[in-house]
C-alpha angles and dihedrals in degrees: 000000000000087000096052091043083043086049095038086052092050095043091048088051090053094055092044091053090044088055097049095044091051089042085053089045091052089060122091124196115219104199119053090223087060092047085064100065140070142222120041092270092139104020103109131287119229107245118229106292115261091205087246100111101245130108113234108196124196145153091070118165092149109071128200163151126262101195119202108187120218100239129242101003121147099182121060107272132199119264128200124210109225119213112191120220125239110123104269086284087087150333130254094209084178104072089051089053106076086040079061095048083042097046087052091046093062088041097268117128117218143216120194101202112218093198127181122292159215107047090323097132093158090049091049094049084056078058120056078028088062091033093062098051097041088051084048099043090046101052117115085054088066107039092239113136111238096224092056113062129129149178122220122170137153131227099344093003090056091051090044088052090050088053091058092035080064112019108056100114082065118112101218097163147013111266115257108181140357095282082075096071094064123088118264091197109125120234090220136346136204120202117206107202092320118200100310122232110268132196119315093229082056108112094194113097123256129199093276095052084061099036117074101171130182135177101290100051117114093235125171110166110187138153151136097233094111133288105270091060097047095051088043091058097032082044086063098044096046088051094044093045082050088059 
């Protein structure tokens, strides 16, 4: 009895420890200076439970990919980049994980982007800016195919995916590595109920004031948030694809 209690311990070690190293394999550093370091320390810290189910992670410095293959796939497949929403205070990696379960079970890798937070808006846009090339000029390791890749995100992470749908002639940062020299403009994007137009007397900055889209620009504005907000969104792009 003791041996099979001794055997079903050590199994159940072993599974634990599997699970941990694939879970470590599945996370890409963005930053060459955080991949060379070890431990979580920067990660992100789960913020007190709302109680409403979902993990809100902040505190995040060092930013990075959580990559969930699309399984059994021979030829190169697309892959999506997820931002979670949040606004830009923290990020609710749980709503992005079962659109990255869904993605793989139609055959579309996916990428949740853990990007920088709190309120730090020019840190994220390095980001998803870095997160994109890296995905591109990796992707052959990967099995994505280059030509099909994609952001989706939702709230902030909808604003923060509009910012890299149109600015991604920017120059937000030095280059650092090869990966630098690839492109970080998206094939396609889908927005989820980005940041929604406020006041005009506001002076805090909405979507539009980011996003500055032409023809040429992969734009898919979406959401559930009402009507008037939607059309609104959908209203500006429209105009400024139309420049």
């Amino acid at each position: 009895m003791a041996f099979i209690l001794c055997c079903i311990s050590f199994w159940s070690t072993a599974v634990i420890a599997n699970e941990n190293e694939e879970r470590a394999s599945n996370i890409i550093k963005l930053w060459p200076k955080d991949a060379a370091s070890q431990g979580t320390k920067g990660m992100g810290s789960p913020k007190p439970d709302r109680g409403d189910g979902h993990i809100r992670l902040t505190d995040i410095t060092k930013p990075s990919l959580r990559y969930f293959p699309a399984p059994g796939k021979k030829k190169p497949v697309p892959a999506i980049i997820l931002c979670p929403g949040g606004g830009y205070v923290s990020l609710v990696t749980t709503k992005m994980e079962p659109i990255a379960k869904w993605l793989n079970q139609n055959g579309v890798s996916a990428f949740i982007l853990i990007y920088r937070t709190p309120k730090k808006r020019k840190d994220a846009f390095e980001d998803i800016q870095r997160a994109v090339r890296i995905v591109r000029s990796r992707a052959s390791e990967w099995n994505v195919d280059p030509s099909r890749i994609g952001v989706l995100g939702s709230s902030a992470g909808g604003h923060l995916a509009a910012r890299v749908s149109t600015g991604y002639e920017n120059k937000t940062y030095q280059t650092v590595d090869e990966h630098d020299d690839i492109s970080c403009k998206p094939d396609f994007t889908v927005l989820l109920y980005p940041a929604a137009p406020l006041p005009k007397t506001s002076k805090r900055k909405t979507l539009a004031s980011h996003a500055h889209a032409t023809k040429d620009d992969p734009l898919v504005p979406s959401g559930p948030i009402g009507p008037v907000v939607v059309l609104t969104e959908a209203k500006l792009y429209n105009e400024q694809i139309a420049l």
